[in-house]
MDTraj code that builds the backbone (N, CA, C; nanometers):
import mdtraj as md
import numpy as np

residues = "UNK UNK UNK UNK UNK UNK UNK UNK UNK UNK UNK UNK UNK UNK UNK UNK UNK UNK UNK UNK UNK UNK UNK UNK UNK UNK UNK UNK UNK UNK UNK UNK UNK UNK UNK UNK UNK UNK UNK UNK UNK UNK UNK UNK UNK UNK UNK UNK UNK UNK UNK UNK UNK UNK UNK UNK UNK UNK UNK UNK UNK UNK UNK UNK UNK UNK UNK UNK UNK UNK UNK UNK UNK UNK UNK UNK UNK UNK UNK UNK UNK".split()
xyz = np.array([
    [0.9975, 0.6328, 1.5313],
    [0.9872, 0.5016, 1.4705],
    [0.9203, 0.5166, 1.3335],
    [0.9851, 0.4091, 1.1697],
    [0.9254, 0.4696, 1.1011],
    [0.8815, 0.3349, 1.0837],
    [0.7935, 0.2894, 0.9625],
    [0.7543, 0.1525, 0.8920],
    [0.7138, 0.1739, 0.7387],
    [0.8329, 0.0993, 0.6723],
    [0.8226, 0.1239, 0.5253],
    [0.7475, 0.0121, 0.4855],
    [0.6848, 0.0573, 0.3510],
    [0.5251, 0.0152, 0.3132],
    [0.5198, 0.0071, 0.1685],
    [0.3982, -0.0116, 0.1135],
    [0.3764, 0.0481, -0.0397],
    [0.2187, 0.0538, -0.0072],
    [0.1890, 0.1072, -0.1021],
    [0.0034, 0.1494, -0.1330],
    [-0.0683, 0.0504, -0.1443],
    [-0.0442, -0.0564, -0.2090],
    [-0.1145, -0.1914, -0.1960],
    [-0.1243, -0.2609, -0.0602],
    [0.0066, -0.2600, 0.0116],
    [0.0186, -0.2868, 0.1501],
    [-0.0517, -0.2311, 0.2416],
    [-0.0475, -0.1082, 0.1945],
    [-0.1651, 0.0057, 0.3309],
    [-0.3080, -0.0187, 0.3205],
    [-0.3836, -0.0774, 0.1860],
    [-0.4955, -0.1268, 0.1576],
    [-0.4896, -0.2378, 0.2267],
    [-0.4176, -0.3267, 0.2319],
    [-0.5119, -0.4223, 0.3135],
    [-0.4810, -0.4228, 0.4755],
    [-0.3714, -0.3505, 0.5169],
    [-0.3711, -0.3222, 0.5985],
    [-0.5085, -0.2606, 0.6839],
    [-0.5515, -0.1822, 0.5890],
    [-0.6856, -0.0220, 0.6596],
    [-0.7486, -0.1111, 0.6432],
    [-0.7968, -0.2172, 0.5557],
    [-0.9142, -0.2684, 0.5031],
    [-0.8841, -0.4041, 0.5237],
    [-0.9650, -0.4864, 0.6376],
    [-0.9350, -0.5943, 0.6535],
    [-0.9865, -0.6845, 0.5171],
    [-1.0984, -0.6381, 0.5347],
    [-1.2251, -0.7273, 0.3908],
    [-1.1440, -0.7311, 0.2657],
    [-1.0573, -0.6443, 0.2677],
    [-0.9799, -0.6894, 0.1516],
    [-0.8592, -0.7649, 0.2003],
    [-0.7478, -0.7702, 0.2763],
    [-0.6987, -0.8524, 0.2845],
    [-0.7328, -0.9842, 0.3321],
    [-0.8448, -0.9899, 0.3768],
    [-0.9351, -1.1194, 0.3883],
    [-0.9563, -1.2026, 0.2659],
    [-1.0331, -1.1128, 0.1487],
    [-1.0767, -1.1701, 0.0295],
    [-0.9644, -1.2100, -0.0793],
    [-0.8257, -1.1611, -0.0825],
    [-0.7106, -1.1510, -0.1751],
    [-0.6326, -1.2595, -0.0725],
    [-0.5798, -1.3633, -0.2371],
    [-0.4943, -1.4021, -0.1389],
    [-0.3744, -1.4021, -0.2054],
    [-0.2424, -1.3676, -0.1559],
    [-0.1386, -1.2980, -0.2355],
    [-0.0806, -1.5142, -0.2591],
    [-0.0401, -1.5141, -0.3807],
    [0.0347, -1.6351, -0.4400],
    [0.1410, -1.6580, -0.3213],
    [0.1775, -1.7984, -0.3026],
    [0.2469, -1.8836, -0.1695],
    [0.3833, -1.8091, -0.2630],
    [0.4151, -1.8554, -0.3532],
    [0.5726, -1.8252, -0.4568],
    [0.5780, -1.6544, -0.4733],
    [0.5143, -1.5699, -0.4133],
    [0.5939, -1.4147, -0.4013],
    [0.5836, -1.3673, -0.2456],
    [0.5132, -1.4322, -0.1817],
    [0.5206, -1.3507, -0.0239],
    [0.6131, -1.3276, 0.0082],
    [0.6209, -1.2354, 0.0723],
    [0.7888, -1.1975, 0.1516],
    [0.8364, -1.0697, 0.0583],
    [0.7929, -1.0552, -0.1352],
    [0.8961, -1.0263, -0.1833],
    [0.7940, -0.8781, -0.2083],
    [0.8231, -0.7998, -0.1164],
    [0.7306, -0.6585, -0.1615],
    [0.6915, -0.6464, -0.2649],
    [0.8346, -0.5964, -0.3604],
    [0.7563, -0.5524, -0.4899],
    [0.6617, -0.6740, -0.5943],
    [0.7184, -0.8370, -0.5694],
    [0.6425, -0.8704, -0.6475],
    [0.4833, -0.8725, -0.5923],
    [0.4854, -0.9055, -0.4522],
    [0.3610, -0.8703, -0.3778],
    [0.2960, -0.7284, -0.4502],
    [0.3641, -0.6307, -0.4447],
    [0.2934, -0.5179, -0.4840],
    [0.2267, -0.5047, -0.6350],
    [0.3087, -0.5601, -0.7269],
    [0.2963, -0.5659, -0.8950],
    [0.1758, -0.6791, -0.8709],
    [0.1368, -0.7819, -0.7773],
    [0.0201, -0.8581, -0.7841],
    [-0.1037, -0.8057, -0.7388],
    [-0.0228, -0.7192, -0.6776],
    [-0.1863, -0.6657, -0.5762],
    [-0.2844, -0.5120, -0.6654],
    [-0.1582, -0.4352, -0.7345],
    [-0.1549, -0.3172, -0.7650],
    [-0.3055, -0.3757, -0.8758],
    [-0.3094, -0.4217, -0.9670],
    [-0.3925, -0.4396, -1.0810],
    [-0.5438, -0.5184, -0.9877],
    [-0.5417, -0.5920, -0.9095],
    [-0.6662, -0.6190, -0.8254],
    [-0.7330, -0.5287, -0.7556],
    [-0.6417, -0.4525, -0.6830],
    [-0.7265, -0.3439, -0.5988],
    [-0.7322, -0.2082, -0.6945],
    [-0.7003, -0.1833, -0.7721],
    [-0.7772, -0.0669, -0.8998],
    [-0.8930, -0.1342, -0.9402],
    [-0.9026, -0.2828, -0.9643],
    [-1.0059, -0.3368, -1.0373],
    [-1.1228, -0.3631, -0.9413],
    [-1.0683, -0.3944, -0.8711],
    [-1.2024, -0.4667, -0.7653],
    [-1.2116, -0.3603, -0.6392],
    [-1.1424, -0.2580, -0.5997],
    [-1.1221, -0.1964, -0.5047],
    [-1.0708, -0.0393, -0.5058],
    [-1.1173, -0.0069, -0.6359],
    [-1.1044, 0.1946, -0.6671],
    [-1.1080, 0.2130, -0.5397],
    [-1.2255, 0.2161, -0.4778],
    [-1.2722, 0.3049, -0.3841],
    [-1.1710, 0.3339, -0.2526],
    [-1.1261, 0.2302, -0.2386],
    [-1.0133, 0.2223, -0.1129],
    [-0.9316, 0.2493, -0.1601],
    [-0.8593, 0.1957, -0.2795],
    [-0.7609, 0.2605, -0.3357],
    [-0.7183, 0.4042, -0.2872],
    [-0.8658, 0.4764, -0.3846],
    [-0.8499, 0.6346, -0.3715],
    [-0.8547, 0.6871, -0.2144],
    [-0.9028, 0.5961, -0.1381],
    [-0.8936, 0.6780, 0.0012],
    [-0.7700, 0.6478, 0.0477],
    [-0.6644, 0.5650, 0.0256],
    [-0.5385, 0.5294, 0.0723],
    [-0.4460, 0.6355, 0.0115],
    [-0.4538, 0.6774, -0.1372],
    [-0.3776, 0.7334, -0.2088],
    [-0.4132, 0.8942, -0.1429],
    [-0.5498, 0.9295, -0.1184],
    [-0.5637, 1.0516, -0.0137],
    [-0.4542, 1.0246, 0.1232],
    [-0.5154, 0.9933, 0.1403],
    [-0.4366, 0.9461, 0.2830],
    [-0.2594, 0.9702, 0.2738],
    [-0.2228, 0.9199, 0.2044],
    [-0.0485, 0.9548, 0.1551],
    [-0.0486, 1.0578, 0.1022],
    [-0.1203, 1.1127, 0.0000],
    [-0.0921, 1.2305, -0.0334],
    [-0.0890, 1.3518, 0.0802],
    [-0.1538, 1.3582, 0.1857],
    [-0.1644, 1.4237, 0.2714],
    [-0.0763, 1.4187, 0.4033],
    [-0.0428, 1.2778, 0.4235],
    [0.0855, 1.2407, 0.4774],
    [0.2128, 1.3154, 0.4174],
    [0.2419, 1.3223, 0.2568],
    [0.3531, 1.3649, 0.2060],
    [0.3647, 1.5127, 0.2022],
    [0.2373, 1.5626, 0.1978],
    [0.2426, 1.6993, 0.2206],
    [0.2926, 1.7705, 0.3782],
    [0.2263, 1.6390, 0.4581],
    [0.2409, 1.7301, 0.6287],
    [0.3786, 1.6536, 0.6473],
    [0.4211, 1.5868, 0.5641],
    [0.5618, 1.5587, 0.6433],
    [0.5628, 1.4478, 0.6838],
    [0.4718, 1.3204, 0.6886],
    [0.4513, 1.2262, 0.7878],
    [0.4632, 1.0984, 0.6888],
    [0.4474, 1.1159, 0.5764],
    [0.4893, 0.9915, 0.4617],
    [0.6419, 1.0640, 0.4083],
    [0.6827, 0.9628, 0.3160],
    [0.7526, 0.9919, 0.2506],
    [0.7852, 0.9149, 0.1466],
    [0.7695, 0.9225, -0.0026],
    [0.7558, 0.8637, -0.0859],
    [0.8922, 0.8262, -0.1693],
    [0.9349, 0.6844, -0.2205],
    [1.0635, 0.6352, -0.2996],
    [0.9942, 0.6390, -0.4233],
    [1.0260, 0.7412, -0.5027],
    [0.9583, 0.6733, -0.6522],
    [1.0502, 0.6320, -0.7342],
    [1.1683, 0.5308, -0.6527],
    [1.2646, 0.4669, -0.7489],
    [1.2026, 0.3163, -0.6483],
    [1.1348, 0.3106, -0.5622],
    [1.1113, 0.1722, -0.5221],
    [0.9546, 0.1418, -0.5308],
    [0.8692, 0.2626, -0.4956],
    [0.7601, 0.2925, -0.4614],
    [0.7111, 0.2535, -0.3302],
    [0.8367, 0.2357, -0.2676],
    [0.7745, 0.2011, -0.1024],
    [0.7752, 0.3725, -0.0581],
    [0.6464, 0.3848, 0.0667],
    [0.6435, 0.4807, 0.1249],
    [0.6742, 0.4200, 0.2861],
    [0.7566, 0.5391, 0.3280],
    [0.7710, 0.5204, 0.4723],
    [0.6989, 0.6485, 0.6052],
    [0.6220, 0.5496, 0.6693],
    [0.5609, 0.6459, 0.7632],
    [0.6258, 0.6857, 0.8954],
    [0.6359, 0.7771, 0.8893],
    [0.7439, 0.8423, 0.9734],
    [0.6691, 0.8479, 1.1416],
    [0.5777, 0.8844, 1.1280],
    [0.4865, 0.8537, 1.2906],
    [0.5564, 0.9945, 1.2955],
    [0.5532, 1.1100, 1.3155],
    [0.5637, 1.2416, 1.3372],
    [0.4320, 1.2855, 1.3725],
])
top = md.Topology()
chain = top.add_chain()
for i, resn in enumerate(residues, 1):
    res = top.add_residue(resn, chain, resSeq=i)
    for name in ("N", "CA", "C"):
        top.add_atom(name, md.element.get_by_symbol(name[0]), res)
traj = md.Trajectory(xyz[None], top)
């Protein structure tokens, strides 16, 4: 089973306190990437720190095989391997 994602998505996913505190605009939900282009510039600004532990986190996924990265969409899909 896999579940495709993006990096902004996996942040608030891991991190409730942030998807608690953000609240994504009523006029893009649903639409990943614009969701993602809203979220991407908040959580660098207000949220490095998770950021960088999410972006570990995939990077190490993509290495063992268990992410897999679109860098024509920027969704990653986790493969559960």
């Amino acid at each position: 089973m896999s579940n495709t994602t993006t990096v902004p998505h996996l942040v608030l996913e891991r991190f409730p306190h942030i998807a608690r505190a953000i609240e994504i605009p009523e006029d893009i939900q649903g639409n990943t990437n614009a969701e993602h282009q809203f979220l991407f510039p908040v959580l660098m600004k207000d949220y490095r720190t998770e950021w960088e532990i999410i972006c570990e986190e995939v990077d190490t996924g993509i290495e063992e095989g268990t992410i897999v990265f679109n860098g024509e969409t920027g969704e990653i899909t986790l493969t559960g391997l």
